[in-house]
VEXLUMFI-383847 format. One record per atom (N, C-alpha, C): residue number from 1; x, y, z. Coordinates in nm, 4 decimals, decimal comma. Example, Ala and Ser with C-alpha at 12.3 -4.5 7.8 and 13.67 -1.06 7.14 Angstrom:
BEGIN
(1 (1,3190 -0,5690 0,7800))
(1 (1,2300 -0,4500 0,7800))
(1 (1,3200 -0,3300 0,7800))
(2 (1,2850 -0,2250 0,7080))
(2 (1,3670 -0,1060 0,7140))
(2 (1,2900 0,0030 0,7870))
This chain:
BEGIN
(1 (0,3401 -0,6108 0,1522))
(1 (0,1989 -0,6213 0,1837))
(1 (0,1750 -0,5386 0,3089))
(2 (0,0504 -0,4579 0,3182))
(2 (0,0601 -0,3530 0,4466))
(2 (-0,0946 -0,4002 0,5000))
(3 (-0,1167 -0,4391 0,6108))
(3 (-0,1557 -0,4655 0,7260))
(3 (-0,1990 -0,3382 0,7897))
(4 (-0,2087 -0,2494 0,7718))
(4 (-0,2457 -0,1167 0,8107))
(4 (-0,4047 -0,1008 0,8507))
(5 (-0,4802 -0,0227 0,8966))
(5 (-0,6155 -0,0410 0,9237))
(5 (-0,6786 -0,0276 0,7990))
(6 (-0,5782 0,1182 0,7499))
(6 (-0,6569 0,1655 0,6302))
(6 (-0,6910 0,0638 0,5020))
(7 (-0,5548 0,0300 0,5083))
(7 (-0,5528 -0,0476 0,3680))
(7 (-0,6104 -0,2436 0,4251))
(8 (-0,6585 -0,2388 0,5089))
(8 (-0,7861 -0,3181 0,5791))
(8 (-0,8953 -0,3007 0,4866))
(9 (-0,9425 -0,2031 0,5476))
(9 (-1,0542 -0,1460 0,4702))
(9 (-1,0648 -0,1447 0,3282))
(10 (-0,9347 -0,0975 0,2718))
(10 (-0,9084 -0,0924 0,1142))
(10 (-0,9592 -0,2467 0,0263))
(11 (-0,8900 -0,3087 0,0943))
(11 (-0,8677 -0,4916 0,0850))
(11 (-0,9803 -0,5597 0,1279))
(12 (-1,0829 -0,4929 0,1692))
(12 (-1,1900 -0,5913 0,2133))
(12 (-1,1330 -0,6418 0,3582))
(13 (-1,0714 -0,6475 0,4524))
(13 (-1,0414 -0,7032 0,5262))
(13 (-0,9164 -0,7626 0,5356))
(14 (-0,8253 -0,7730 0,4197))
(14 (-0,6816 -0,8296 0,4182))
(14 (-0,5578 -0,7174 0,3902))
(15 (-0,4533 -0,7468 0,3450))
(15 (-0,3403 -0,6572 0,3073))
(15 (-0,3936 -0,6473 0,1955))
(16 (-0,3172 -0,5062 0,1835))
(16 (-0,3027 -0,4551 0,0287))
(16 (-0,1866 -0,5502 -0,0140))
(17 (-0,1650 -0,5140 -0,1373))
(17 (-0,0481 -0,6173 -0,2147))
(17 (-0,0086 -0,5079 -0,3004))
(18 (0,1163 -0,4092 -0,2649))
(18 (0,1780 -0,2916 -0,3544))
(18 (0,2973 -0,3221 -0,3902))
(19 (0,3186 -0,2262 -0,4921))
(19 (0,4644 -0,2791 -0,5997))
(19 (0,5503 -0,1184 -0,5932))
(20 (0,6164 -0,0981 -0,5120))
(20 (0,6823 0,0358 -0,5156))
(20 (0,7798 0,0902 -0,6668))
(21 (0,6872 0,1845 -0,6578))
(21 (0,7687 0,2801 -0,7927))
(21 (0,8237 0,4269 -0,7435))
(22 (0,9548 0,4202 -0,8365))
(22 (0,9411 0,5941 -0,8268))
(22 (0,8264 0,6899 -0,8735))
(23 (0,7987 0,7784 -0,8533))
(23 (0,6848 0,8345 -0,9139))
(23 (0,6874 0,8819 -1,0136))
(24 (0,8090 0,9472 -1,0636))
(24 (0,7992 0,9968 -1,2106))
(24 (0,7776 0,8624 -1,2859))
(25 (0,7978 0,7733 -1,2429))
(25 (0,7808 0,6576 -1,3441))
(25 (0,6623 0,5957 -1,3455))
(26 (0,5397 0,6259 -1,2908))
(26 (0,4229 0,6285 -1,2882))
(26 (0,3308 0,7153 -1,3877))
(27 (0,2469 0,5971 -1,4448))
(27 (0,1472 0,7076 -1,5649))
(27 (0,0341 0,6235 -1,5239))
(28 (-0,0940 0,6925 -1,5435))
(28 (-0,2272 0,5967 -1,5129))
(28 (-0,3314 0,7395 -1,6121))
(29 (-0,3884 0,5921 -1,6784))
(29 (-0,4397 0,7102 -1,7670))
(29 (-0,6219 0,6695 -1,7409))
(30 (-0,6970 0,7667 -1,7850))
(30 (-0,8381 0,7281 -1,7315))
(30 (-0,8726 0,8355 -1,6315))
(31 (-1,0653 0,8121 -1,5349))
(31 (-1,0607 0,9333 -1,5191))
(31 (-1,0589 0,8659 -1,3278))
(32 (-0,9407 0,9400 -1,2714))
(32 (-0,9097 0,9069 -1,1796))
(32 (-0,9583 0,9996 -1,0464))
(33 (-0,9943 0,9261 -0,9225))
(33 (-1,0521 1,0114 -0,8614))
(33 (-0,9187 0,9724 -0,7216))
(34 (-0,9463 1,1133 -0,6407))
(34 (-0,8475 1,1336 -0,4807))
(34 (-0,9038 1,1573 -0,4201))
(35 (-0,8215 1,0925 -0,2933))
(35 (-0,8992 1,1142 -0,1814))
(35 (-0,7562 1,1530 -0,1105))
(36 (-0,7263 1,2451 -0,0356))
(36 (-0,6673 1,2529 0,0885))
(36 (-0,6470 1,2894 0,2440))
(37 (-0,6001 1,1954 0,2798))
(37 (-0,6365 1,1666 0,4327))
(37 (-0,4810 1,1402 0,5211))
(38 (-0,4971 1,1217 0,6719))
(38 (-0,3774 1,0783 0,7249))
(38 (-0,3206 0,9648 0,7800))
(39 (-0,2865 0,9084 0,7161))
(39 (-0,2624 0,7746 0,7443))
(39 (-0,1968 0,7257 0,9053))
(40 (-0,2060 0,5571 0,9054))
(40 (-0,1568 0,5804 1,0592))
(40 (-0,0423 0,6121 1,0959))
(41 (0,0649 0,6655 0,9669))
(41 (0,2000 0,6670 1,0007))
(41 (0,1763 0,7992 1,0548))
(42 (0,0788 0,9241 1,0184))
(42 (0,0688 1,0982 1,0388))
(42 (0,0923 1,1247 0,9502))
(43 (0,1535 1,0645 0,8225))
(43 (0,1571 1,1640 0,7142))
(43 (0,0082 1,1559 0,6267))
(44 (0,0507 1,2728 0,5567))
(44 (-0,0962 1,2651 0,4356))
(44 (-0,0701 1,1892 0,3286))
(45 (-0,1842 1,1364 0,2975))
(45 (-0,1406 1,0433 0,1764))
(45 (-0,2704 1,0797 0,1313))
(46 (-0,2778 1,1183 -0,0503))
(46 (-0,3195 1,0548 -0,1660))
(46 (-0,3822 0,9145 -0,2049))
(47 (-0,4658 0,9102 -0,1915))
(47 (-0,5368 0,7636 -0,2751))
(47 (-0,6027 0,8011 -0,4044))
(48 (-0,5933 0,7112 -0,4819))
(48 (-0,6068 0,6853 -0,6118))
(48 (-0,7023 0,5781 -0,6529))
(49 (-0,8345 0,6460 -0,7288))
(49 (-0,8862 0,5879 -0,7390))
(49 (-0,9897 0,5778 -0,9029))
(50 (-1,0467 0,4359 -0,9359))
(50 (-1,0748 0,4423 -1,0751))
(50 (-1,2354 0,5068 -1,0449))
(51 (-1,2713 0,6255 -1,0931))
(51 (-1,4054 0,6905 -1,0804))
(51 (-1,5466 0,5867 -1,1553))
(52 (-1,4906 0,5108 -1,2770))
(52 (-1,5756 0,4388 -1,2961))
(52 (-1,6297 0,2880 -1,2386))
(53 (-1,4804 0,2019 -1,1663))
(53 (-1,5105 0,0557 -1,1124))
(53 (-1,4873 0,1225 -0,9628))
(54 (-1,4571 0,2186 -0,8629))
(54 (-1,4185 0,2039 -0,7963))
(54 (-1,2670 0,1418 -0,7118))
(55 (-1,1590 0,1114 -0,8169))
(55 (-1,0854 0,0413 -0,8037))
(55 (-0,9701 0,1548 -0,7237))
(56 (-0,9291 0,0881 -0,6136))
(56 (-0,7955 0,1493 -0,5518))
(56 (-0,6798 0,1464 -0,6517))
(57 (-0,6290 0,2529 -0,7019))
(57 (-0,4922 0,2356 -0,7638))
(57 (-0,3758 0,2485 -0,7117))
(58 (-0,3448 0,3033 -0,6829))
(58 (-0,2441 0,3903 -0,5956))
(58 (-0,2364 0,4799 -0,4307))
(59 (-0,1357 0,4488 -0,3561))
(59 (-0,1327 0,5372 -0,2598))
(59 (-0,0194 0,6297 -0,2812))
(60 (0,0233 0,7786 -0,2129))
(60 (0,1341 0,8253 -0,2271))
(60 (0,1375 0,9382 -0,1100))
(61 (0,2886 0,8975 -0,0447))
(61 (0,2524 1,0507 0,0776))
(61 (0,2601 1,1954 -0,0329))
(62 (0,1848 1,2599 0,0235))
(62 (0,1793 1,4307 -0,0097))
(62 (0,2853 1,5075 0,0692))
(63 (0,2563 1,4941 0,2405))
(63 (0,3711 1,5325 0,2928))
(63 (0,3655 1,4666 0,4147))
(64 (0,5046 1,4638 0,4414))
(64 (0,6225 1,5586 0,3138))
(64 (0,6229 1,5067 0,2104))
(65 (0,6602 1,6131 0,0799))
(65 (0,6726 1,5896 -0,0248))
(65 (0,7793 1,4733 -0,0212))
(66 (0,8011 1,4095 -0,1354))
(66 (0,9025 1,3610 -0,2554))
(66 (0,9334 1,2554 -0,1103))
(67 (0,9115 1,1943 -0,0040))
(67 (0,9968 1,1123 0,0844))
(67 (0,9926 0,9830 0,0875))
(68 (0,8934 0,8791 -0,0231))
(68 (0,8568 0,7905 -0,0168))
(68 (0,8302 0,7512 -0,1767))
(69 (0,8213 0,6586 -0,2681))
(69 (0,8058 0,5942 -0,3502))
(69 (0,6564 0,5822 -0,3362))
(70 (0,5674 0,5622 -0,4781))
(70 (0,4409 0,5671 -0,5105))
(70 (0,4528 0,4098 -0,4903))
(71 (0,2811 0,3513 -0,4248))
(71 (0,2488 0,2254 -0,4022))
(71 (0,1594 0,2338 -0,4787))
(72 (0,1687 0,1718 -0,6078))
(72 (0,0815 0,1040 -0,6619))
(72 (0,0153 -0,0531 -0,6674))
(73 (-0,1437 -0,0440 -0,6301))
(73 (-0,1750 -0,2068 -0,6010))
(73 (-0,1393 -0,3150 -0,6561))
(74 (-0,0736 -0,3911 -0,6974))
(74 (-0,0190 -0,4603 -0,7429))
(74 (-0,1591 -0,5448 -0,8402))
(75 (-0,2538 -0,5755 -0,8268))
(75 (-0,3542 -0,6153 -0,9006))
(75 (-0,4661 -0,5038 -0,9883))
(76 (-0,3935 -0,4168 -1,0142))
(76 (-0,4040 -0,2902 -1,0917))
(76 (-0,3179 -0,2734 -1,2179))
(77 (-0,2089 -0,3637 -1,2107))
(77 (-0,0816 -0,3444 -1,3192))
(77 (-0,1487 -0,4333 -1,4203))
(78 (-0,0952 -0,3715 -1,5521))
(78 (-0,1257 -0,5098 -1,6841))
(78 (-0,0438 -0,5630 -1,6509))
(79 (0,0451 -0,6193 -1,5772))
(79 (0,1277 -0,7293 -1,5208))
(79 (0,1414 -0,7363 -1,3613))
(80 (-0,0082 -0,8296 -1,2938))
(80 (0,0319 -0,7998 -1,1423))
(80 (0,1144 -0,8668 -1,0553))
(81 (0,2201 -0,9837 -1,1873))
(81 (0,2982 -1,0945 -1,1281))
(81 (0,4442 -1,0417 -1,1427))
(82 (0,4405 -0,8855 -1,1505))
(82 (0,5926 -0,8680 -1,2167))
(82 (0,6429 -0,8585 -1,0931))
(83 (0,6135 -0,8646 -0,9228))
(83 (0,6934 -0,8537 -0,8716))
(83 (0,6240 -0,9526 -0,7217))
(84 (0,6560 -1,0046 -0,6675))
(84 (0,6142 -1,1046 -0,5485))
(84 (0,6520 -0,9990 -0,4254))
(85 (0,5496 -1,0155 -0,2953))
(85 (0,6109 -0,9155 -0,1999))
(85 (0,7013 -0,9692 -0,1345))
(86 (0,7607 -0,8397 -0,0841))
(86 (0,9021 -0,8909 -0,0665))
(86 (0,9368 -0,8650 0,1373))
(87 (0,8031 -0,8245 0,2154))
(87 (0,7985 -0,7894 0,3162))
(87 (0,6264 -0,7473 0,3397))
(88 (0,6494 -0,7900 0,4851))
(88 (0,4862 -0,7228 0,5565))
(88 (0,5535 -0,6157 0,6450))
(89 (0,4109 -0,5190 0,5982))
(89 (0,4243 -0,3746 0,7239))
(89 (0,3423 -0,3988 0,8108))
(90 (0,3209 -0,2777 0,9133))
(90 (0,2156 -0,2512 0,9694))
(90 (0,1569 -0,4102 1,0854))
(91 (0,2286 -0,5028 1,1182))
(91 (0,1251 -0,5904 1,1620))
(91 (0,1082 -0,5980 1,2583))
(92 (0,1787 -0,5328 1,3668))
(92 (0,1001 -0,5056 1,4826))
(92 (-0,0736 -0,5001 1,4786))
(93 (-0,1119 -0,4574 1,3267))
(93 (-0,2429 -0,3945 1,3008))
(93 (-0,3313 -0,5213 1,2167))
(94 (-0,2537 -0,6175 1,2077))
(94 (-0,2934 -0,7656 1,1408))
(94 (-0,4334 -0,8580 1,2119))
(95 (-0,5310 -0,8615 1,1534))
(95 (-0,6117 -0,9601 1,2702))
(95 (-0,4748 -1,1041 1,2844))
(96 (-0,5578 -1,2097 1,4235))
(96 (-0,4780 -1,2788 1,4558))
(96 (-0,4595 -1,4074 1,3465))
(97 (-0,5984 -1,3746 1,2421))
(97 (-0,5404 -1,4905 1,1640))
(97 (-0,4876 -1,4685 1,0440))
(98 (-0,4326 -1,3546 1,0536))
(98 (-0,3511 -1,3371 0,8920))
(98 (-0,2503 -1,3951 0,8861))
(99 (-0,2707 -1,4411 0,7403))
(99 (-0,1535 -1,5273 0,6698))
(99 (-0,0421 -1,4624 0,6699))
(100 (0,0848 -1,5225 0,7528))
(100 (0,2024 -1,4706 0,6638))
(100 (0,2803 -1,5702 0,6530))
(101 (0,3379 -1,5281 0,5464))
(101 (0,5050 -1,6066 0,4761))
(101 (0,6228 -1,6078 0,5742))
(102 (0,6456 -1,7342 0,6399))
(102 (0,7697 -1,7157 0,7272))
(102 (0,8974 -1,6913 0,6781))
(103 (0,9108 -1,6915 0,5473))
(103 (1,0225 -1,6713 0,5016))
(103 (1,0722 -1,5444 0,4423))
(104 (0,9174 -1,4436 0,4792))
(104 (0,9583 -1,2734 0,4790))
(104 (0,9372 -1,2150 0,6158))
(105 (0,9912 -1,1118 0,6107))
(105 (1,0299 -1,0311 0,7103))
(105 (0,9308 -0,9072 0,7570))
(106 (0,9018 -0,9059 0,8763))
(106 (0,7631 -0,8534 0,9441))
(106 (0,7956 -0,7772 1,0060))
(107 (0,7434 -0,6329 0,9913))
(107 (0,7527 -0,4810 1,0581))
(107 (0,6422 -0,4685 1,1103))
(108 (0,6765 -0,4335 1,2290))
(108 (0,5417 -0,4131 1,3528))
(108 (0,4850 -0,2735 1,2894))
(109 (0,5439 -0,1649 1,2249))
(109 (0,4826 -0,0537 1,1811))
(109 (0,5199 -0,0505 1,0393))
(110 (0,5892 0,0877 0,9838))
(110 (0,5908 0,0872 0,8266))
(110 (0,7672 0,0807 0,8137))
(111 (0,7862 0,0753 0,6970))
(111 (0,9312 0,0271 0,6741))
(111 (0,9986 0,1065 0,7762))
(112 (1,1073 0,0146 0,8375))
(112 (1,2332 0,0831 0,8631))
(112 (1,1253 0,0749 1,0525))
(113 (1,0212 0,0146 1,0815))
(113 (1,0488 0,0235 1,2082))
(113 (1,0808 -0,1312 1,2779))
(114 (1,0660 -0,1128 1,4054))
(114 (1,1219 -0,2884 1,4548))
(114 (1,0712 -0,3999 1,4062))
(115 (1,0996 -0,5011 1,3649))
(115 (1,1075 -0,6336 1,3072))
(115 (1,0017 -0,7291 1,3752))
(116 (0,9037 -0,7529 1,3863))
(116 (0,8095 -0,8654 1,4585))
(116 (0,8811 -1,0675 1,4179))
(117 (0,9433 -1,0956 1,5108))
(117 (0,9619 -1,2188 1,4731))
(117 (0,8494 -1,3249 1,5222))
């Protein structure tokens, strides 16, 4: 779940809820609209979006290329229970009353930076 400003905004005000894929293993069919911008990590990222409901589908960095796995929203899948999150990012960037699960593990920024206990 990412706590990020952006995906704030995405969420109405809460985390996104994404299910990491490789990307070749990603298909989305329909007429899809992009947006890209720089996220707070500095890289560019891709958003994905449904042109007719407005619906966020997907995020993905551009660049650098190939360095990250496609996030798809997890309430976008014909199955959005196939996977439970398994970690929060970003929460340094969390308002103070967001929910979290004490029994996952909390990154003050995006994967792989220091641990918020």
């Amino acid at each position: 779940m990412c706590w990020c400003r952006d995906c704030q905004y995405i969420a109405s005000g809460s985390a996104t809820v994404n299910v990491l894929f490789p990307e070749a293993a990603f298909r989305c069919a329909g007429d899809i609209g992009t947006l890209r911008m720089t996220a707070d990590s500095g890289n560019t990222v891709e958003r994905g979006f449904c042109r007719q409901c407005g619906s966020q589908i997907y995020s993905r960095t551009t660049e650098p290329a190939g360095t990250q796995p496609i996030r798809i929203r997890a309430g976008t899948l014909d199955n959005p229970g196939l996977r439970a999150p398994d970690a929060y990012i970003w929460t340094d960037s969390a308002p103070a009353w967001a929910p979290f699960d004490p029994a996952l593990p909390r990154y003050r920024r995006g994967p792989g930076s220091a641990r918020k206990e």
